[in-house]
N, C-alpha and C positions, 0 to 999 in steps of 0.2 A: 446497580452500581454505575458510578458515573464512571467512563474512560476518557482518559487525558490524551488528545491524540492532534500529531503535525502532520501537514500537510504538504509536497512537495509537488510542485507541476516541472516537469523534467520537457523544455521545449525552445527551441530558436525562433520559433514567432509567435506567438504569445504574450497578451501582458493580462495584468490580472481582470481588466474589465473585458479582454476576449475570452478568459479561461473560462468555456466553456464545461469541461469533465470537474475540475477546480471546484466550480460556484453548485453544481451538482452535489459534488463530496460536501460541502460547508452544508447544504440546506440537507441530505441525509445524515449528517453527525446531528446536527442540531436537534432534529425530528426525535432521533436517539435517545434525546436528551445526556448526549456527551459531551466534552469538552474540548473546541480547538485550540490549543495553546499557541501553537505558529500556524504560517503560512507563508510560504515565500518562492519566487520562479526561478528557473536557474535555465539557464543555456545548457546544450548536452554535451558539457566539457567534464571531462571525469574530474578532474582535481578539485572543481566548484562543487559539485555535486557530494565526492567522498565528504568535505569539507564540513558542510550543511550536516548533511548525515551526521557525522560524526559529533559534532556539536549538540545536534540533537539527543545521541548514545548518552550523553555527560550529564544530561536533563533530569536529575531525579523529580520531576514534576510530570514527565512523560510514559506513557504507557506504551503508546501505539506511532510509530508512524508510517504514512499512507503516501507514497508516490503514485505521479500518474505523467505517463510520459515517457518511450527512449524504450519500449520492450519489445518493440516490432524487429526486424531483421535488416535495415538500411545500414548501409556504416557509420552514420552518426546516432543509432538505439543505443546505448551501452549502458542504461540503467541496473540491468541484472548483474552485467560484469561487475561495479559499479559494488553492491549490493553482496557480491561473494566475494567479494574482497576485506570487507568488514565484518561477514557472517558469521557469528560462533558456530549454530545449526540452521542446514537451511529445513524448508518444511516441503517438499515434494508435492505433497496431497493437495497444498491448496491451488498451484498451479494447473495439476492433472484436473480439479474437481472444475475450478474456473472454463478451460477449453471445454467440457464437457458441455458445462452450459452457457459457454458462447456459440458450441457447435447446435445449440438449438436454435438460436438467432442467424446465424450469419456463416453453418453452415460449414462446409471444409475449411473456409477462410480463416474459421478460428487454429488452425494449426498456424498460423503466421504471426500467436501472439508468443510472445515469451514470459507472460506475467510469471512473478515468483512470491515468492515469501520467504522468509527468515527470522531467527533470532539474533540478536547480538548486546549484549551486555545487558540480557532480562526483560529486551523488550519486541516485540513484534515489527518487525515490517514487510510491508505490502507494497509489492511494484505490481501497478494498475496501468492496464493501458491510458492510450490517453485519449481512445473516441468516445464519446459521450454512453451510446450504447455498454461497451466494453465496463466501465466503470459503475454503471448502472446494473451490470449483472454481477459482477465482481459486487459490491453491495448488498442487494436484495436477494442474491442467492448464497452468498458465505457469510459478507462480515456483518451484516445486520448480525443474523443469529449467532456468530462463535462471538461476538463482544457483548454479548448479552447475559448476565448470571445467570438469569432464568432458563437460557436453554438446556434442553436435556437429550442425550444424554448426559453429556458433558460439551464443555467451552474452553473459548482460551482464558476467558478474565479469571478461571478460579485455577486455572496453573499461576496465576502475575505471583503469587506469594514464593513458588518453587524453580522459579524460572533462574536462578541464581546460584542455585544450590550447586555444591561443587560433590 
C-alpha cells in the first residue's frame, strides 16, 4: 500500500539543494515505493512551522507527515514543542525505540535527541532529527517497516482506517 506522506525540514540554514537529511528522506520514500505529496523548509519559528503543520492536518490526500530538524536541545529546536501543541496522541515508543538505535551509532549522544511522534487529526507524524545519520536510523530501523502493510506483527498503515474513530 502506497503512503501519501510530507515532508518538512525544520532549519535556519538550509535550502533545499543543501538539505542534506531532506534529499535522504525523498530517495527512502521513493525506494518505498510511497508517495511525497509536499515538501517545503521553514525557519524554526513556531508560528511557520505550527502553520505548515497545520495546513498539512486539513490534507485529506495525506497520510504521514515527516519532520526533520529543531529536536535537539538549543533554544531555537522547538519542533517537539511545536508538534504537542497540535497532538491529539502523542506515541512515546517511537521516540524511546529511535534513541535506542541512535544509541548504537552515536552512543550516549543519542540522549540529546528529542525526536517524537504523534497523532493528530488521523494522521502520523514524525519529528526526525536533522543529522543525516539521525534520519537514516529513524528510517531503516522504524519507518521503513511500521509504514509498510506487510509487516508483522502489526503496523501503523493498517490502524489509517481507525485512527479517527471517536
Amino acid at each position: 500500500m502506497q503512503v501519501n506522506i510530507a515532508l518538512l525540514t525544520v532549519t535556519d540554514t538550509r535550502t533545499i539543494d543543501t538539505d542534506k537529511s531532506g534529499a535522504i528522506l525523498v530517495k527512502k520514500i521513493k525506494e518505498q515505493n510511497h508517495k511525497l505529496v509536499d515538501r517545503k523548509i521553514v525557519k524554526d519559528e513556531k508560528e511557520e512551522i505550527k502553520k505548515i503543520l497545520s495546513d498539512w492536518l486539513k490534507n485529506n490526500e495525506l497520510d504521514v507527515i515527516i519532520t526533520t530538524g529543531g529536536t535537539g536541545l538549543t533554544g531555537r529546536d522547538i519542533t517537539p514543542e511545536v508538534i504537542k501543541e497540535i497532538a491529539d496522541k502523542e506515541i512515546p515508543g517511537f521516540g524511546e525505540l529511535f534513541r535506542e538505535l541512535s544509541y548504537k551509532t552515536v552512543g550516549t549522544s543519542a540522549m540529546q535527541s528529542r525526536a517524537c511522534a504523534a497523532l493528530a487529526n488521523g494522521k502520523y507524524i514524525f519529528a526526525l532529527p536533522g543529522s543525516s545519520g539521525g534520519v537514516t536510523d529513524a528510517w531503516d530501523g522504524i519507518l521503513k517497516y511500521q509504514l509498510d502493510i506487510n509487516h508483522k506483527p502489526c503496523n501503523f498503515v493498517e490502524l489509517f482506517p481507525r485512527l479517527k474513530e471517536k
